[in-house]
Every structure is written in structure tokens, then in C-alpha cells.
C-alpha positions in Angstrom: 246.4 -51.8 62.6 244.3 -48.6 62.9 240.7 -48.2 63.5 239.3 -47.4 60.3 236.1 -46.1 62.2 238.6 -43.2 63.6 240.0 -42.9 59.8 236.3 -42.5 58.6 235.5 -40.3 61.4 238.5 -37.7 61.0 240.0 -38.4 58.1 242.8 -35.7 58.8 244.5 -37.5 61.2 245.8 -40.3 59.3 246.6 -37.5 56.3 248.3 -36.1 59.4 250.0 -39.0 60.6 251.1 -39.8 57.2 252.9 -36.9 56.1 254.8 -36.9 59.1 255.9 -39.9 58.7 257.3 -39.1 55.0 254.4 -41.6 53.7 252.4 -41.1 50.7 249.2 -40.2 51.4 246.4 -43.1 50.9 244.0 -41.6 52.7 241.1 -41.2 50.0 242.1 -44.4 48.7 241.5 -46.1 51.8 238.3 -44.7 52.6 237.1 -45.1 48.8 237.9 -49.2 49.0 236.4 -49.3 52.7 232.9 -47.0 50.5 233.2 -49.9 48.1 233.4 -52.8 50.2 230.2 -51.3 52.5 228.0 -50.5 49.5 228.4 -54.7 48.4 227.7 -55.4 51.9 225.0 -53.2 52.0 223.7 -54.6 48.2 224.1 -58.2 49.5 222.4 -57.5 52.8 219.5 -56.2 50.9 219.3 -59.5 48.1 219.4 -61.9 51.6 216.4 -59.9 53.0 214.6 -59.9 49.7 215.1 -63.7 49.8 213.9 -64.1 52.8 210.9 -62.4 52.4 209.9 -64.5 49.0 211.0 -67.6 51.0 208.2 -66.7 53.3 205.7 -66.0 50.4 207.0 -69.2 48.5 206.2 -71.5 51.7 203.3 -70.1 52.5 202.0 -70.2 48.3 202.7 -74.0 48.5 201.0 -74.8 52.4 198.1 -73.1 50.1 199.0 -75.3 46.9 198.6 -72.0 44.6 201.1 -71.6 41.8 204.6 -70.8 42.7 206.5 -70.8 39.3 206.9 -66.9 39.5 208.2 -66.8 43.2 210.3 -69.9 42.1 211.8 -67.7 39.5 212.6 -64.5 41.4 214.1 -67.0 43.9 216.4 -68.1 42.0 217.2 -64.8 40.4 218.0 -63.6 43.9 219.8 -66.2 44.6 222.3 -66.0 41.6 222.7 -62.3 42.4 224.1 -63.4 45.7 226.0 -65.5 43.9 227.4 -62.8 41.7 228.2 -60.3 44.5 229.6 -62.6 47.2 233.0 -62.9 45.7 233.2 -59.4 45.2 232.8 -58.7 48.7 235.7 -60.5 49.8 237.7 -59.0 47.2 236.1 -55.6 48.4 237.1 -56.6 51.3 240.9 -57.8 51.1 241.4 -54.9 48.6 240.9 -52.5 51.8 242.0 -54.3 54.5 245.5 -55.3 52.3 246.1 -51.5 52.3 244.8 -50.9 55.9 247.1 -53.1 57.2 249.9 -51.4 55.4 249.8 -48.3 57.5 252.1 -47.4 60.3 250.4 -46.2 63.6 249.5 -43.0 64.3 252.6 -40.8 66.0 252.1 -39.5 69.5 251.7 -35.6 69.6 255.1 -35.8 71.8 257.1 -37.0 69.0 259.0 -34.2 67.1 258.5 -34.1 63.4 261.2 -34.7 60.8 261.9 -37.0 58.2 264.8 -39.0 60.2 267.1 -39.5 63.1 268.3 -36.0 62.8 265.1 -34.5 64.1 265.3 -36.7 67.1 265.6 -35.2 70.5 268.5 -35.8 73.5 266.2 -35.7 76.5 269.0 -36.4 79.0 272.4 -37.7 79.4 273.6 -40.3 82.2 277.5 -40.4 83.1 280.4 -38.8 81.2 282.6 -40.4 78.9 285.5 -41.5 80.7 288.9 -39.7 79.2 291.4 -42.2 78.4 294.9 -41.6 78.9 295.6 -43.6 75.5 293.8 -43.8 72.0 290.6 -46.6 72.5 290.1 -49.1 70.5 287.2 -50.8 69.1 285.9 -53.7 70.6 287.0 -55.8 67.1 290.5 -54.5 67.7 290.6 -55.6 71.3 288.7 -59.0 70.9 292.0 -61.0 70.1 292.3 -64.6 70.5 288.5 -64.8 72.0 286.8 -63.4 68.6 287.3 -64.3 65.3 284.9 -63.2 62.6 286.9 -65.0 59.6 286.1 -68.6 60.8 282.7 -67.5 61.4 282.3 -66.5 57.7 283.6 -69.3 56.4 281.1 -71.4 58.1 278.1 -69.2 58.0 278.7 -66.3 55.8 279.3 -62.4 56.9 277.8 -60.6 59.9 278.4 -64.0 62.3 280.9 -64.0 65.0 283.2 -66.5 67.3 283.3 -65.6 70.5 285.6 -67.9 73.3 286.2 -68.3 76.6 285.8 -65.3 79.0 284.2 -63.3 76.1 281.6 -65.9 75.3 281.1 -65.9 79.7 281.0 -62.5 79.6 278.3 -62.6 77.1 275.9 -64.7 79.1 276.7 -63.4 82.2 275.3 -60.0 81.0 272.4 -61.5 79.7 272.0 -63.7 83.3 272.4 -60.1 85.2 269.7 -58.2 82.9 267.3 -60.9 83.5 268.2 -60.5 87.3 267.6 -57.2 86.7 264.3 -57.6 85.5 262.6 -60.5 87.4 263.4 -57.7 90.4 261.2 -55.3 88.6 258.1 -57.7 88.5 259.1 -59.0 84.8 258.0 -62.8 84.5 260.7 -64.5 82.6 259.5 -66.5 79.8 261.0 -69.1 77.4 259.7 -68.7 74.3 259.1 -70.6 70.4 262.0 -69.1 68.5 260.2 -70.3 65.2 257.0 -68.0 64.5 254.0 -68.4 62.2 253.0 -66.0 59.4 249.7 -65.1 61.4 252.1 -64.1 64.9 254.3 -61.9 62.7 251.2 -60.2 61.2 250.6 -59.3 64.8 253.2 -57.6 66.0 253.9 -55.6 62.3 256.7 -57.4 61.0 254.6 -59.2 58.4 253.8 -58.1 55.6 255.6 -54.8 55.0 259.0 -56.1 56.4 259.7 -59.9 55.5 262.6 -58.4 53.4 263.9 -58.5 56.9 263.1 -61.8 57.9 264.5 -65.4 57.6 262.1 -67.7 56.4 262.3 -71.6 56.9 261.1 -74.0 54.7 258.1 -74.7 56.5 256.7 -71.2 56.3 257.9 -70.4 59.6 259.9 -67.4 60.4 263.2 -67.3 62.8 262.5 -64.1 65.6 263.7 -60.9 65.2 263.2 -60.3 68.4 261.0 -62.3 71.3 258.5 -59.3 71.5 257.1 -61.1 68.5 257.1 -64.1 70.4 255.8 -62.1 74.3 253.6 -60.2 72.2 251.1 -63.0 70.7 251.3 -65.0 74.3 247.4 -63.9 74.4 246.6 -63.4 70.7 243.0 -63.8 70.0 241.9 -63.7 73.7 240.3 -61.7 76.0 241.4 -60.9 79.2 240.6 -59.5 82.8 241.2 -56.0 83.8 241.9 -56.7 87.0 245.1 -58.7 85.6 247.1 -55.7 84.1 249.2 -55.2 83.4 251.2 -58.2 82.4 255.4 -58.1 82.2 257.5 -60.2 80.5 261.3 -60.8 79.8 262.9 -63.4 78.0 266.0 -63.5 76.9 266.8 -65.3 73.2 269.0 -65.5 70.2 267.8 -62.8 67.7 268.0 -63.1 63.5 267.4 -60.6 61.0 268.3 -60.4 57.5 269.2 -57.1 58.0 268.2 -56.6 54.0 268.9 -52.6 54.3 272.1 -52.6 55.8 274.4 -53.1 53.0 277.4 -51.3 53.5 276.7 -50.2 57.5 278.8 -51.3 60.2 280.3 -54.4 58.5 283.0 -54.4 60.9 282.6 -56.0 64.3 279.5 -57.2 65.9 277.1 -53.9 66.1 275.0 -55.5 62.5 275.1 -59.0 63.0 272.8 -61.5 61.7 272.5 -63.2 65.0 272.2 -61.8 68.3 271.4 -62.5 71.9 268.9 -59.8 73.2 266.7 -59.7 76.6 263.5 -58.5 76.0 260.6 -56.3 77.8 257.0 -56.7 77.0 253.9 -55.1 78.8 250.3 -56.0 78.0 248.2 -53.1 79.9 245.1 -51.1 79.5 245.0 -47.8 77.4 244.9 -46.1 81.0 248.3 -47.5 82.0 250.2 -47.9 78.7 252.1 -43.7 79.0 253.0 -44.9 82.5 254.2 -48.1 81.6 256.1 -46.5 78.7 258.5 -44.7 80.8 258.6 -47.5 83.6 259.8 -50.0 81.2 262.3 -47.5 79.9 263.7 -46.5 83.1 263.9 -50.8 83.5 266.3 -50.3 80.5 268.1 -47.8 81.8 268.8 -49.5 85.1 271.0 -52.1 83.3 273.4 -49.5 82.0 273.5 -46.9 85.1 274.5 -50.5 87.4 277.0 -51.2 84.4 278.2 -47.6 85.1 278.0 -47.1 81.2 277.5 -43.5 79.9 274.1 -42.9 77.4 271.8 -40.9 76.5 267.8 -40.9 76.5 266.1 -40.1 72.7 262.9 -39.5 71.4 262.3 -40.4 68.0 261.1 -38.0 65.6 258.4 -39.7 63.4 260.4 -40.1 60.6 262.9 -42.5 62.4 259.8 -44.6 64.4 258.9 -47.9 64.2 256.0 -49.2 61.7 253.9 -50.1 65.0 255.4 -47.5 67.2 253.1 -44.5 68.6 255.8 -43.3 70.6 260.0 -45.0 71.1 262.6 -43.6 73.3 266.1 -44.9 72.1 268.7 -45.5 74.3 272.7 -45.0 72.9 275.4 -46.0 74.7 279.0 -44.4 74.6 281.4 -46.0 72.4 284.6 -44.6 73.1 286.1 -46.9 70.4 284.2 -45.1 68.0 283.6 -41.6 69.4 279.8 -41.5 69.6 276.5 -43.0 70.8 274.9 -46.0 69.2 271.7 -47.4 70.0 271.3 -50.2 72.7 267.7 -50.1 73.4 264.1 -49.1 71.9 261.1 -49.2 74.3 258.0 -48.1 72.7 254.7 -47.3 73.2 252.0 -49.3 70.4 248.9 -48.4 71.7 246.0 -50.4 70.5 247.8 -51.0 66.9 249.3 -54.3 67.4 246.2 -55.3 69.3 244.4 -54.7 66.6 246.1 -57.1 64.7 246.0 -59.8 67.0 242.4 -59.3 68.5 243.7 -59.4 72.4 241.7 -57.7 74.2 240.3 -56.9 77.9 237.0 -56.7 79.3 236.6 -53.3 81.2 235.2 -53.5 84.6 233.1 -50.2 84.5 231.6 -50.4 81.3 231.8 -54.3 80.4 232.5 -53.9 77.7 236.1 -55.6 75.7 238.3 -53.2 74.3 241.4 -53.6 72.6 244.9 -53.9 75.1 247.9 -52.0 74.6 251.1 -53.3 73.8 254.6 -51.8 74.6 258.1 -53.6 74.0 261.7 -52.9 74.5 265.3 -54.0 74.6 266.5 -54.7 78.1 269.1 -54.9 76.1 270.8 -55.8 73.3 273.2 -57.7 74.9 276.0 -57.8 72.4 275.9 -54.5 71.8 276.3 -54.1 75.7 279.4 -56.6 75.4 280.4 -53.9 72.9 280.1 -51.3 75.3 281.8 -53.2 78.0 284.7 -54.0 76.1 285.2 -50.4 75.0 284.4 -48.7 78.3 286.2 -50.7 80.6 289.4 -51.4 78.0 293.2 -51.0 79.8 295.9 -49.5 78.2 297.6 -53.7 77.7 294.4 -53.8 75.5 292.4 -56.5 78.6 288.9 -55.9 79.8 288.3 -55.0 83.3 285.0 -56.5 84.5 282.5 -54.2 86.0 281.6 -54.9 89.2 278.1 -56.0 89.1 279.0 -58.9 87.1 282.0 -59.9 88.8 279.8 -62.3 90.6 278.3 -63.9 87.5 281.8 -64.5 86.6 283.4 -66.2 89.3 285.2 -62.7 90.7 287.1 -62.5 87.4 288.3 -58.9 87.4 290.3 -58.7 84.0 290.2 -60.6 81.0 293.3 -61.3 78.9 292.2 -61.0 75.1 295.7 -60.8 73.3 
């Protein structure tokens, strides 16, 4: 959520912001709801100081037993203008803060402008894509006997998968070694609720532009789509020391999403699923440490893939393709040789003060002692199906096994090859 002071103060910015984020521009509407809703305010301010002066009239009139019918009158007269106007605050109120809340941050000037991933930028590129001496495969073609989509959809519908044996190992044997990873990076590993309340989604921006996206329980609980919503709200609604930042977390969790506009997109294999396993960063830091944080948590990220010895690339979103809450995201896309092309196994991004805002954690500041909003930054550390995606097509043989990488040989008992077919 944005500071509407900064909105009132320099209104160009968010007319700015919008625009470059293809958004229509609400910017006089906000400000004309947020006029409203101060001018009741103001009106019903006034009516409880009137009151409060004939209160003191009307006691003192009766301690003096002099006639009070006309102070009685204009009491209650003020009084049932309160009434009147009261309810129209809060609707004043919800009117502006409803639309408030429907705005996406504010992008970093870093970011390059454009209305979607085309505009993003290849900052660098780790490893070269290894040249196979046959045609690869994708990892659906090479799964075999150890994933089977068809019995998942009969149980659970499409975008679910099977996975057996050494594939379902090697699945949490990556998500063992990222954690690993992690924890050696000063990440405390957390185990978190995988059910959420409306309130925690607010906080982190999924609710309530994006509950298209999310599955809902009959309880009015919502599954995660990720465990920064969980991370994230750890300290909602508290207030916490300077000297403590910033705070890392990792946790690793099952994943659901709806994925409500993806019809049609990658609805073979396992890169779209409804349920996923992903290990997840979250920083809670100071607005002075969040940039440097930013790229420390991303370079977390990339330490995963570099030990996996898995070619990617580094992007920066332009702000057409950035997350609702996002100031500032570098993607990272692994090489699928099965498909001839990067995809996307990581976001780390930078949300300032915006999901904060929305969850009233804050810090008291040491020099001026004064609380002030935290910042919040999350990524994928990673996704860790898509990274058994990657695996599988990276380190395929021409008799169509899987050759383990070396850094999770270990995890795995020294398996070096796994027999899929």
C-alpha cells in the first residue's frame, strides 16, 4: 500500500508510476475520495467540539439552576448531526482506502519501461548451454515409469503430477540441498501455517486484486501461494528493534495456485502446476538495507543453480511485467535444453515499505525514535520443481537416464544415474 501523504504531496508520481505500469490512471480520483473523506472528518471534528463546548455551558447553566431548554435543544441537534455524518465517514473512508489499496507500488527508477516481458533486460548470463550430441528431450518425455500425469488427473484433475521413486528423492533432495544452502547464508529456516487468513493475504498483496488466483477453503482460509505470505506476516502488526535487522528466513513448502490466467500455457509437463514444492527467501530490513539486501538475496538464488552447474540468466523486469507489490524483481531463467530457451526459476524482489504498509510492521529507529515502516523483500530459492525440470533436461544421457549432479549425490545416497524408462 502507498503513502497517500506522498500521493497528496506529488501527485505525479503515482500518474507516473501508473502509466508505466499500463494502469489506468486514478490518480484524481484517489485524491478527490481521500478530499471527501477529510472534509467529513473535518465537519465531524468541528460538531464534537461544538458539543463539547455547549456540554460545558449546559453543566455549568444547571450547577446555576438557570433554564437550559435551549442548550438542551442545540445539544441534541448536534448530536443528531453526528449522527448523520458518522456513517458517512466510514464510507468516505472505505470508498478511498478500497481504491488505495488497489494500486501496485511505485516502480524503481532502475526498472526499464515497457508494457511486458519484452522490455525486460538480460543483465548477465552464467554457464553455456551444453551441446548435445543427440536431440534433448523434455523432461515429460524422459520421466517414464517415475511420472505419470494421467493417474494424477484422474484423481485430482489437470496440472497435478506423480512422481516415484528416485524422481520423487530427487525432488526432496533438491529442496534438502537449497535449504542447506541457505541456512549457510544466515537464513533461519522456518516451518510455517500453510492455511492463511484473509487479513495475512491482504498483507503481502495477494488479496484483494488477485483471489482469482487463489484457493479458498471452506472456512475462509486460503491455501499459500507461496510461504512469503506466510514469512512475510511473522511480525504483522508489530514493531520491532533496529538493532535486530535485518531478519532472514527460508522455508521450504508445498505451493497452490489456481493459476486462473494460464489457460492454454504450458499444459504439458510440470512447469504450470497447481501444486508445487518451492523454498522460499524472506528479508525483513530497514529502508537503508533493503537495495543491498536485494541483490544479496538474489545472488543467494543464484548460488543454488551455479553449484547445480545449470546455465541462466539474470533479468530485470520492465514495469509492465512486475509484481503488484514489487518496486524492483530480478528474474532468474534457467536453460531448458528440452525446450530451447530460458524459463523462469526464481523472482527476488524488492517491496519497499508497500507490503509494510499493509501489515503495519514496523521498526523503531534508533537516531530519531521514531517507528517507521520496515521493508520487505522475498524470493524463490527456488522453485524446486522447476529446478527438477532443469536437472532432468541438463543432465539427460543419450539412453534417455538422468545423471545426478554432484552436489546432490550425497543427499541421494551416491546415486549417480537414474533409470526412468
Amino acid at each position: 500500500m502507498l503513502d497517500i501523504n506522498l500521493i497528496k504531496s506529488n501527485p505525479d508520481i503515482l500518474r507516473t508510476a501508473l502509466k508505466n505500469r499500463n494502469s489506468k490512471d486514478i490518480t484524481d480520483e484517489l485524491l478527490e475520495l481521500h478530499n471527501k473523506y477529510l472534509d467529513l472528518v473535518n465537519n465531524l471534528q468541528n460538531l464534537r467540539e461544538q458539543r463539547n463546548k455547549l456540554s460545558e455551558k449546559f453543566a455549568t447553566a444547571k450547577r446555576n439552576k438557570e433554564d437550559t431548554t435551549d442548550l438542551s435543544n442545540e445539544l441534541a441537534n448536534i448530536k443528531q448531526s453526528m449522527a448523520d455524518i458518522t456513517p458517512k465517514v466510514e464510507h468516505a473512508k472505505s470508498d478511498y482506502e478500497t481504491l488505495l489499496v488497489s494500486i501496485p507500488n511505485i516502480p524503481s527508477e532502475e526498472c526499464p519501461v515497457g508494457i511486458d516481458e519484452t522490455a525486460n533486460k538480460v543483465l548477465k548470463k552464467i554457464g553455456t548451454p551444453k551441446q548435445f550430441d543427440f536431440k534433448p528431450k523434455e523432461h515429460y518425455e524422459l520421466g517414464g515409469k517415475l511420472m505419470d500425469f494421467d493417474r494424477a488427473t484422474k484423481i485430482a484433475g489437470s496440472r497435478f503430477v506423480f512422481l516415484f521413486g528416485e524422481l520423487a528423492r530427487l525432488e526432496r533432495a533438491l529442496a534438502q540441498f537449497m535449504l542447506d544452502c541457505h541456512r549457510k547464508n544466515g537464513y533461519t529456516e522456518v516451518y510455517v501455517p500453510l492455511l492463511l487468513s484473509g487479513q495475512a493475504m491482504f498483507g503481502t498483496g495477494q488479496l484483494p486484486k488477485f483471489e482469482e488466483d487463489l484457493f479458498k477453503t471452506t472456512v475462509n482460509s486460503y491455501l499459500i501461494p507461496t510461504a512469503e505470505a506466510s514469512l512475510t506476516n511473522i511480525y504483522n502488526n508489530e514493531i520491532l528493534k533496529e538493532e535486530n535487522l535485518p531478519l532472514r528466513f527460508t522455508a521450504y513448502t508445498p505451493c497452490f495456485r489456481s493459476e486462473a490466467g494460464a489457460s492454454g500455457r504450458d499444459t504439458s509437463g510440470m512447469i504450470r502446476q497447481h501444486q508445487f514444492g518451492k523454498v522460499e527467501l524472506v528479508s525483513i530490513t530497514t529502508p537503508a538495507q533493503s537495495k543491498s539486501e536485494h541483490e544479496r538475496m538474489t545472488l543467494c538464488a543464484e548460488e543454488i543453480l551455479e553449484k547445480l552447474e545449470l546455465p541462466y540468466q539474470r533479468v530485470l523486469l520492465s514495469t509492465g511485467d512486475m509484481g503488484f507489490s514489487s518496486e524492483k524483481t530480478y528474474d532468474l531463467e534457467v536453460w531448458l535444453p528440452g525446450q530451447g530457451k530460458y524459463r523462469e526459476i526464481s523472482s527476488c524482489s524488492n517491496c519497499n515499505s508497500f507490503q509494510a504498509r499493509r501489515m503495519n510492521t514496523r521498526f523503531r529507529n534508533v537516531t530519531s525514535g521514531k517507528n517507521e515502516f520496515v521493508h520487505t523483500l522475498n524470493g524463490s530459492g527456488l522453485a524446486v520443481g522447476r529446478c527438477l525440470i532443469a536437472v532432468i533436461e541438463n543432465y539427460q544421457q543419450d539412453d534417455g537416464s538422468i545423471a545426478i549432479p554432484n552436489v546432490l549425490r550425497p543427499y541421494l545416497c551416491n546415486v549417480q544415474i537414474i533409470e526412468t524408462m
